[in-house]
FIVEXMI-289721 format. One record per atom (N, C-alpha, C): x, y, z; residue number from 0; atom name. Coordinates in Angstrom, 2 decimals. Example, Ala and Ser with C-alpha at 12.3 -4.5 7.8 and 13.67 -1.06 7.14 Angstrom:
<timis>
<<13.19 -5.69 7.80> 0 'N'> <<12.30 -4.50 7.80> 0 'CA'> <<13.20 -3.30 7.80> 0 'C'> <<12.85 -2.25 7.08> 1 'N'> <<13.67 -1.06 7.14> 1 'CA'> <<12.90 0.03 7.87> 1 'C'> 
</timis>
This chain:
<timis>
<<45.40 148.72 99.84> 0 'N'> <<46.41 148.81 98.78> 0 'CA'> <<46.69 147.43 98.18> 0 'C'> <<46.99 147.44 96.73> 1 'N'> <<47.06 145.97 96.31> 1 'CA'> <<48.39 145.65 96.53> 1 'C'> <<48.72 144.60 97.03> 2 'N'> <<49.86 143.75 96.97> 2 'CA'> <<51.15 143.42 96.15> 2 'C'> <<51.80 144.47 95.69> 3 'N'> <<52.68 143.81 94.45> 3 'CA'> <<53.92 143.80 94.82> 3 'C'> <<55.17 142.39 94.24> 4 'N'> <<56.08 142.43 94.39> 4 'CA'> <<57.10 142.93 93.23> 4 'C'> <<57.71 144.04 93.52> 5 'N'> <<58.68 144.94 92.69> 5 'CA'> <<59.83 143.96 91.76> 5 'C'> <<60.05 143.29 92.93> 6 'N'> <<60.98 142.26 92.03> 6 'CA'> <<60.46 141.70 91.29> 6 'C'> <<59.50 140.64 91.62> 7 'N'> <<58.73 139.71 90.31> 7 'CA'> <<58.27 140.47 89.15> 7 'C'> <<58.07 141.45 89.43> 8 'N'> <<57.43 142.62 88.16> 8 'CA'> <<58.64 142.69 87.71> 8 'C'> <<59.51 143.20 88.09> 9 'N'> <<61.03 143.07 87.32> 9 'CA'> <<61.20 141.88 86.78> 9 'C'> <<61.39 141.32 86.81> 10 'N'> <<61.79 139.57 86.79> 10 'CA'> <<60.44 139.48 85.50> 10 'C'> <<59.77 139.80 85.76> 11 'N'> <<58.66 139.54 84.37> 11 'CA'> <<58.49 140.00 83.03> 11 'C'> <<59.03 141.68 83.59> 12 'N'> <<59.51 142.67 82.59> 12 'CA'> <<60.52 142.21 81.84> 12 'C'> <<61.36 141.85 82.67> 13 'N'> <<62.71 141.29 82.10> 13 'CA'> <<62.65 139.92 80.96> 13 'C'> <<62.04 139.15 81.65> 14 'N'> <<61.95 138.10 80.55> 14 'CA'> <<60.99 138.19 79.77> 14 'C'> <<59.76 139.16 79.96> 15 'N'> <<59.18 140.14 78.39> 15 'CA'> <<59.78 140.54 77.70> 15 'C'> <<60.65 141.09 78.10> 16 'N'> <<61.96 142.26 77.49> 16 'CA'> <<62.57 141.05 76.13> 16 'C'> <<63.13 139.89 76.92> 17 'N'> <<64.05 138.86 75.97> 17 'CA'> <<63.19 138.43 75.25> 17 'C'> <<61.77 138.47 75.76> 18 'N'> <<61.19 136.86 74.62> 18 'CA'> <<60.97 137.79 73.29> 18 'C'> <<60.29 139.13 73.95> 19 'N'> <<59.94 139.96 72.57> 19 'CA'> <<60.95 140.15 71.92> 19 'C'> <<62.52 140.25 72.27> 20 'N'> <<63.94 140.39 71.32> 20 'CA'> <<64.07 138.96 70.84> 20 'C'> <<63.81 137.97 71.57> 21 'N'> <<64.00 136.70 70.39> 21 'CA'> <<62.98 136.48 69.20> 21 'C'> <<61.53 137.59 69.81> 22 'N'> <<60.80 137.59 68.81> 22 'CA'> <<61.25 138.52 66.93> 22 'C'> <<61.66 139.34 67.88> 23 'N'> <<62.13 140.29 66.55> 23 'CA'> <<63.57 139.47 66.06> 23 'C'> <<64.31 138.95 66.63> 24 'N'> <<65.56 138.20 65.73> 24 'CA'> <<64.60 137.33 65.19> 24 'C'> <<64.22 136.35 65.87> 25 'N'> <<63.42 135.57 64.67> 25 'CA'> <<62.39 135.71 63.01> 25 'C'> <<62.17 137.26 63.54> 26 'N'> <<61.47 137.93 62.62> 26 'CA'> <<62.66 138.48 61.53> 26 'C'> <<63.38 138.81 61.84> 27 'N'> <<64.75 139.44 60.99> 27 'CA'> <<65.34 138.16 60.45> 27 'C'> <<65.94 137.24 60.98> 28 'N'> <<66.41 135.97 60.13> 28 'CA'> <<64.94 135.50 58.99> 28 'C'> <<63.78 135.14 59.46> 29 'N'> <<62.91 135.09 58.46> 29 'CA'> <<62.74 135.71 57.53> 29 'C'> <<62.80 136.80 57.34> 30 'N'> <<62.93 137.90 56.34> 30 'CA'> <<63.82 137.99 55.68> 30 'C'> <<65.04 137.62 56.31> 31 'N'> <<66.44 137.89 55.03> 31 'CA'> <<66.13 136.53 54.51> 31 'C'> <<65.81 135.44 55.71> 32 'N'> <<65.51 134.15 54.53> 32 'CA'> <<64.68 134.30 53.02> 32 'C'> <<63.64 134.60 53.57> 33 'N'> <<62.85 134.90 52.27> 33 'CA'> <<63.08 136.23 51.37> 33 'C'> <<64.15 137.15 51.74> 34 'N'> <<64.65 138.48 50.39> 34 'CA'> <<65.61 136.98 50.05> 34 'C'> <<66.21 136.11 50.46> 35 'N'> <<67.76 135.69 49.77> 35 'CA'> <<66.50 134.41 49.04> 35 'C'> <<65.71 133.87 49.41> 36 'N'> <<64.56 133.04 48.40> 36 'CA'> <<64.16 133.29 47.19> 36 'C'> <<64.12 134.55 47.62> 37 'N'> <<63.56 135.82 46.14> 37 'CA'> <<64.64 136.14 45.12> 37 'C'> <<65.59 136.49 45.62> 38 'N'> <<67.03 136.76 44.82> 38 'CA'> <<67.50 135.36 44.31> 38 'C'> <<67.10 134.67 44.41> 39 'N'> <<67.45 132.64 44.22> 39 'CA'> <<66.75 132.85 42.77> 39 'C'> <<65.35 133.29 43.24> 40 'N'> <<64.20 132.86 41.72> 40 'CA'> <<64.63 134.11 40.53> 40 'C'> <<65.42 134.50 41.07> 41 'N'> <<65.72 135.86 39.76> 41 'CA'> <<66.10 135.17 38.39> 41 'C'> 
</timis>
């Protein structure tokens, strides 16, 4: 049987979990940056 520790898999999941949500805020502030860039050049 392979070896795995439940916690560290947690613990990995978990800070997958955050980096991909700082990924998507970062993706959402970029985006309103550039709609409010666009509404600038009107």
């Amino acid at each position: 049987l392979p070896r795995i520790d439940l916690i560290e898999e947690m613990v990995n999941m978990m800070l997958s979990t955050r980096a991909y949500e700082a990924n998507v805020n970062a993706f959402n502030i970029t985006r309103s940056l550039y709609q409010k860039a666009l509404e600038l050049g009107r």
